[in-house]
C-alpha distance (Angstrom), angle and dihedral (degrees) to the residues before:
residue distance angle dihedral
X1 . . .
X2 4.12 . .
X3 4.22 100.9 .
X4 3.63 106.8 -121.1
X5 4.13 118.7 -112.3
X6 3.89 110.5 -120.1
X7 3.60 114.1 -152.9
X8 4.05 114.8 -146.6
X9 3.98 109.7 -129.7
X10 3.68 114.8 -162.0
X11 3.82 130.3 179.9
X12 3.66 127.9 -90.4
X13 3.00 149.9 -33.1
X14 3.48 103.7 55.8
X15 3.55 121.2 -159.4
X16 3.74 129.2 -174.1
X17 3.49 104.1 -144.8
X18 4.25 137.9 85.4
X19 3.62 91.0 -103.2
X20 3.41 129.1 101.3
X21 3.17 145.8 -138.6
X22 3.62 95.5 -101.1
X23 3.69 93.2 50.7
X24 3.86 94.0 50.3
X25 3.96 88.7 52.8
X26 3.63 86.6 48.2
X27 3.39 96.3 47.0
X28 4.18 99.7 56.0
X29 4.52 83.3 35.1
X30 4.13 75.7 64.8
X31 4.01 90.1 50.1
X32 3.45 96.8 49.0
X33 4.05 97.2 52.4
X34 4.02 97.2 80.4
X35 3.96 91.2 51.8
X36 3.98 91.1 37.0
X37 4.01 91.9 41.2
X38 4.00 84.8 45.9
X39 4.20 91.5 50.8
X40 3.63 89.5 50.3
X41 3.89 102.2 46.8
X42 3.96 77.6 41.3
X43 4.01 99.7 51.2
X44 3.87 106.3 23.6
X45 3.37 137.7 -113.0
X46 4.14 91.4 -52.3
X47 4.12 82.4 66.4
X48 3.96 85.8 57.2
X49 3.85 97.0 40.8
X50 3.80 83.2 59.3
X51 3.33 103.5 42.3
X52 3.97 86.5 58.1
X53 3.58 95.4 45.8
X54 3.58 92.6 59.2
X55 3.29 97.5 52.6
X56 3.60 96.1 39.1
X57 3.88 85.9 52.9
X58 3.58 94.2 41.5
X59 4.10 89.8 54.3
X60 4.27 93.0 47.2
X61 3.13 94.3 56.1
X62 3.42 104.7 45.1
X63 3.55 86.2 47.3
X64 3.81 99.8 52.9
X65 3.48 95.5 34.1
X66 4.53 81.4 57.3
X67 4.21 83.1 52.5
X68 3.57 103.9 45.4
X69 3.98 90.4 50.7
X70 4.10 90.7 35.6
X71 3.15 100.6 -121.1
X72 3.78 133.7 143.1
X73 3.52 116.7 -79.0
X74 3.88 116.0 -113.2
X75 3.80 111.5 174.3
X76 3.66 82.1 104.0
X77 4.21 91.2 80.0
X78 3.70 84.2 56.6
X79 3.73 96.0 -136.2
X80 4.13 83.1 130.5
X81 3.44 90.0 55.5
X82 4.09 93.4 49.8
X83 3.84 91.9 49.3
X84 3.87 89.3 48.2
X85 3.70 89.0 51.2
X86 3.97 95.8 42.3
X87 4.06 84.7 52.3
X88 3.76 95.8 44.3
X89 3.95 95.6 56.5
X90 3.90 88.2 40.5
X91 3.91 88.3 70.2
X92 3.52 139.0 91.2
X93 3.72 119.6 -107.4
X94 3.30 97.3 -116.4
X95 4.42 106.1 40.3
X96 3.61 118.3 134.5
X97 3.81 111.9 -97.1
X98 3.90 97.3 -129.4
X99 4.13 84.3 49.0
X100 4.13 80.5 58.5
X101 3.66 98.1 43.2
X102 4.08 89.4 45.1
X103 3.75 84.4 48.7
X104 4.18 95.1 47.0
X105 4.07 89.3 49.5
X106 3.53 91.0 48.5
X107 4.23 91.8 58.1
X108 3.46 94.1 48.3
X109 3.81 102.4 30.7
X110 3.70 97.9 41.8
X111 3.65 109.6 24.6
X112 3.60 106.2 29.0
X113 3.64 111.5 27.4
X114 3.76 104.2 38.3
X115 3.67 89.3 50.2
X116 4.20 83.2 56.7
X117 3.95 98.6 -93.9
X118 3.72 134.1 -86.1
X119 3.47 114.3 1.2
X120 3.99 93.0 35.6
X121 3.67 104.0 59.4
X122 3.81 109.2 118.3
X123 4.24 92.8 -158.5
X124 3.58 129.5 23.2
X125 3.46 111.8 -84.9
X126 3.42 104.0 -141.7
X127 3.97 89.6 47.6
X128 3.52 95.7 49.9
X129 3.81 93.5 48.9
X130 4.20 90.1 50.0
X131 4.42 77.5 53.3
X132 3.58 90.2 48.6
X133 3.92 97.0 46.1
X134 4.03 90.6 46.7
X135 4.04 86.8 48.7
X136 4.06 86.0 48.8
X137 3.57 111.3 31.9
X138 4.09 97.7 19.7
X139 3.90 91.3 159.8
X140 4.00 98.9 47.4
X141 4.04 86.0 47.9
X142 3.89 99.2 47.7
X143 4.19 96.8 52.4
X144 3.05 111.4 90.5
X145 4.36 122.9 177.4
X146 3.87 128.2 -162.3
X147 3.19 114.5 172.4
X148 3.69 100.0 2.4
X149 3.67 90.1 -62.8
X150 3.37 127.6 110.2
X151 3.00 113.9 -124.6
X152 4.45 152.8 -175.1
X153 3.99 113.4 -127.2
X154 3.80 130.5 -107.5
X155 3.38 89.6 -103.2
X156 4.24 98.6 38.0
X157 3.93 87.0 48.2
X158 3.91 84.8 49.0
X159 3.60 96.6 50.4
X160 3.80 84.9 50.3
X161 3.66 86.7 65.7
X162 4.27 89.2 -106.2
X163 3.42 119.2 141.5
X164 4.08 117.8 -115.6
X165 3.47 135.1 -160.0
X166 3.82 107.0 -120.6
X167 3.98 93.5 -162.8
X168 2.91 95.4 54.2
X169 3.88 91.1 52.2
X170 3.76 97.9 42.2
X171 4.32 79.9 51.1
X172 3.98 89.2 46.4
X173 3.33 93.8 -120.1
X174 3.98 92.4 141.0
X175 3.88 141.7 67.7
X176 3.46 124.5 -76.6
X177 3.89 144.9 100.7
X178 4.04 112.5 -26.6
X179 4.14 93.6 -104.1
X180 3.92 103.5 31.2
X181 3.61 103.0 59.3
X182 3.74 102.6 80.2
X183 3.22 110.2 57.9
X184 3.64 103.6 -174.0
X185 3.60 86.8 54.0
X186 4.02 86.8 60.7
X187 3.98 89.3 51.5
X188 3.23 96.7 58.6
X189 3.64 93.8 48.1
X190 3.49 92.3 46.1
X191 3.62 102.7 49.2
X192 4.19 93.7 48.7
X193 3.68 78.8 56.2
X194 3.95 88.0 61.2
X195 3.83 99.9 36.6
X196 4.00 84.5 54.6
X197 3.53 88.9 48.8
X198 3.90 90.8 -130.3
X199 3.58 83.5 124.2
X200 3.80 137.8 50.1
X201 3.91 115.6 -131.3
X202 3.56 97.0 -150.3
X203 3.99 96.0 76.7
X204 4.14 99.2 49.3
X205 3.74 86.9 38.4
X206 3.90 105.8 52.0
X207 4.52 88.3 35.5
X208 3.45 86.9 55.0
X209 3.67 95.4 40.1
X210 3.96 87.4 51.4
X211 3.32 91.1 52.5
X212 3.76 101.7 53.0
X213 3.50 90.6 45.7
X214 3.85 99.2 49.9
X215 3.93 87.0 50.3
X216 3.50 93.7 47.2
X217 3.97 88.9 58.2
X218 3.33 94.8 33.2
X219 3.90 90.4 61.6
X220 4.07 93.4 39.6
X221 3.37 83.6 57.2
X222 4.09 113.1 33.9
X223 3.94 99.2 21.2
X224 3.98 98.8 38.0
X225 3.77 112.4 -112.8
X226 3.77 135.5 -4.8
X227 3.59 121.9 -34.2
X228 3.48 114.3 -174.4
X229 3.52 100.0 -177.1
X230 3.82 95.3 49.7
X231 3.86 85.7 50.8
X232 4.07 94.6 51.0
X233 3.92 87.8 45.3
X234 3.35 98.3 60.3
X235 3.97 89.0 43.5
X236 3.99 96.8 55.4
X237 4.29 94.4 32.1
X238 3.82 131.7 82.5
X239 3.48 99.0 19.6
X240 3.15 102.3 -67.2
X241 3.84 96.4 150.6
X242 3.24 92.4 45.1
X243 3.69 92.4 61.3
X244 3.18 97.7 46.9
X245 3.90 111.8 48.6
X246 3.76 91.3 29.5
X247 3.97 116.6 23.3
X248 4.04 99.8 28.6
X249 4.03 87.1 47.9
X250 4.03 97.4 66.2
X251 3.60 107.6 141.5
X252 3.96 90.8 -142.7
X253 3.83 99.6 44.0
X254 3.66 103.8 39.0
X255 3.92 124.3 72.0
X256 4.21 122.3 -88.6
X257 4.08 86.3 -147.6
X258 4.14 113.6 95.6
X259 3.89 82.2 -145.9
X260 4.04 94.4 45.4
X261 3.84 86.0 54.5
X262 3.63 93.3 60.2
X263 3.76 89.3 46.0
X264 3.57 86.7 53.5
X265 3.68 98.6 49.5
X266 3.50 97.0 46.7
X267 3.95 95.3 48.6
X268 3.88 92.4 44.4
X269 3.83 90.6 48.1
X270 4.20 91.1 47.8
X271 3.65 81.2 44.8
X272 3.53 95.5 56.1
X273 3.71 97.7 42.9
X274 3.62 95.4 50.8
X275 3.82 86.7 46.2
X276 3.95 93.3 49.1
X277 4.09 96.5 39.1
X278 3.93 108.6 36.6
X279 4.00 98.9 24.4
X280 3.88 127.2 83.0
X281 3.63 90.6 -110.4
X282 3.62 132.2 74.8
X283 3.65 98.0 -138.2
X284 3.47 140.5 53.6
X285 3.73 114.1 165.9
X286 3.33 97.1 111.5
X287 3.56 110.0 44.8
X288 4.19 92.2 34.8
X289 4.68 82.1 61.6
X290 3.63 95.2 43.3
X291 3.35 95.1 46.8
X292 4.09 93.4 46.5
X293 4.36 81.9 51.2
X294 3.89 89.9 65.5
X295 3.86 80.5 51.2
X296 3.80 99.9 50.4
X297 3.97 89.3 92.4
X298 3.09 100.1 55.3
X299 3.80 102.7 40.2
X300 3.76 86.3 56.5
X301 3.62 94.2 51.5
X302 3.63 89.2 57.9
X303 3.89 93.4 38.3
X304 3.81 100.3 49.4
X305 3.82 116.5 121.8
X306 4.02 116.2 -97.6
X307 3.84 115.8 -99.3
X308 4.13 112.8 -118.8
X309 3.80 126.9 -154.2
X310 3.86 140.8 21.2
X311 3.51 113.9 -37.3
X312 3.77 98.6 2.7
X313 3.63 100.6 118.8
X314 3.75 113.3 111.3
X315 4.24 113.8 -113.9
C-alpha cells in the first residue's frame, strides 16, 4: 500500500520564497542599523542602553513565556529581536528603562504570544506597545531633549504655527524619537528593503503619496495657497518614514492582495493626515497603522482575486 505524503501547514504569513523567517528578520534588523546607529551617536549612550534593553526584554520574555507553556523556543527567527529594535528607536531619549522593559513585555506577552506568536498577531507588536506606552506614560513619551534642551517636535512646533527647518529634519538634526529623526537615514533603510525585495513598494509609496497629497489640499484649502515647506515637513517629521518602510510593511498585518496594499496605504495615509491635522496631537503614525491592521481582514476579503470555472467558488 503506497504511504500517503503529509504536507506540513504552518501559520501565516506565507511567503513564497527560500528565505526564512530568520533571514527576513535579519534582513529589515540590517535596515534599521543606519537610523538606529544615527539615534545613538545622536542621543548618547542612554539612547543605546535602551535600545538593548528592549530587545533584551523583548527576547526574555518571549523566551520564558515559550518555557512556561512548553512550547518550542523561537527567539532563534529573531522576530523578538526586530520588535525589540522597532520599540527601542520608537522612544524618547530620555524614557525610563523599566517604562521600556514594561513596554517590550507587553509586545511580546500581550500582543504576540497570547494571540499564538508570529503569524497570529492582529497589530504590530512593537506599534501597539509605543500606543500603549503613550496611553500610560503620555508625559515620559512626549519630552523629547536634543541638546540638553527640552524641546517640542518638528511637527508639534509646526502645528503650533512655528516655522521649522525641513533640512535640518530630513538630516535629523531635530528632536524626536531615537530612530525617526533622520530621515535620510530611514531612506536608505527603506529602499535596501525594496532592492532586496523583502519589502513591497506599493505600501511606502502610495502612504506617502496620500500624505503629500492630503497636505497639499489641506494647505490650498486651510493655509491659502501652496506651501511647500509645510508640505515637505509633514513628509520628513513624526515618523513618518519610519512607518511606512518599516511598521506599515509587516508581513502579518498588512494585506497579501497588490490591490489591498494600495487600499491600505491610502487609508493609513488619510488616517494619518486627519490624525496629524484636525486632532490634538501632532502625530499620527502610529495610531493611523494600527488602526489600518484591524482592517487588513477585511480589505483582503474584498481584494481577493475572482474564482474562474465550474465549481470554483469557495463554500
Amino acid at each position: 500500500m503506497e504511504e500517503k505524503k503529509l504536507l506540513n501547514i504552518s501559520s501565516n504569513p506565507h511567503v513564497r520564497s527560500n528565505s526564512t523567517t530568520q533571514k527576513i528578520m535579519l534582513e529589515v534588523i540590517i535596515a534599521l542599523m543606519p537610523a538606529t546607529i544615527f539615534g545613538i551617536i545622536k542621543f548618547g549612550w542612554y539612547a543605546l542602553v535602551l535600545v538593548l534593553v528592549t530587545i533584551i526584554a523583548a527576547v526574555l520574555t518571549e523566551f520564558i513565556y515559550e518555557k512556561c507553556m512548553k512550547k518550542p523556543v523561537t527567539i532563534g527567527d529573531l522576530s523578538a529581536v526586530l520588535t525589540g529594535l522597532l520599540l527601542g528607536i520608537n522612544l524618547p531619549p530620555t524614557f525610563p528603562i523599566w517604562m521600556a522593559i514594561l513596554g517590550a513585555i507587553f509586545a511580546i506577552l500581550v500582543v504576540k504570544m497570547l494571540f499564538g506568536g508570529l503569524g497570529q498577531n492582529f497589530m504590530n507588536p512593537a506599534l501597539a506597545a509605543r500606543c500603549f506606552l503613550v496611553i500610560s506614560f503620555a508625559g515620559k513619551m512626549t519630552t523629547f531633549v536634543y541638546d540638553g534642551v527640552v524641546s517640542a517636535t518638528p511637527l508639534a512646533a509646526l502645528k503650533a504655527g512655528e516655522s521649522v527647518d525641513v533640512l535640518k529634519m530630513f538630516l535629523g538634526q531635530s528632536g524626536g524619537t531615537i530612530g525617526e529623526t533622520c530621515t535620510l537615514a530611514l531612506l536608505v533603510g527603506g529602499i535596501y528593503l525594496i532592492i532586496r525585495k523583502i519589502i513591497d513598494f506599493r505600501i511606502p509609496l502610495f502612504y506617502i503619496l496620500t500624505v503629500a497629497v492630503f497636505v497639499c489640499i489641506y494647505s490650498l484649502a486651510a493655509r491659502g495657497g501652496f506651501d511647500g515647506q509645510f508640505i515637505l515637513a509633514h513628509l520628513c517629521g513624526g515618523g513618518l518614514a519610519l512607518g511606512a518602510f518599516f511598521m506599515a510593511t509587516d508581513y502579518v498585518t498588512s494585506p497579501i492582495t497588490h490591490t489591498g496594499r494600495i487600499i491600505y496605504a491610502v487609508f493609513i495615509g488619510c488616517l494619518t493626515c486627519v490624525f496629524r491635522l484636525f486632532g490634538p496631537s501632532a502625530e499620527g503614525v502610529s495610531y493611523a497603522i494600527i488602526i489600518g491592521n484591524i482592517l487588513v481582514p477585511l480589505i483582503e476579503k474584498i481584494t481577493v482575486p475572482k474564482f474562474f470555472g465550474k465549481g470554483a467558488q469557495a463554500k
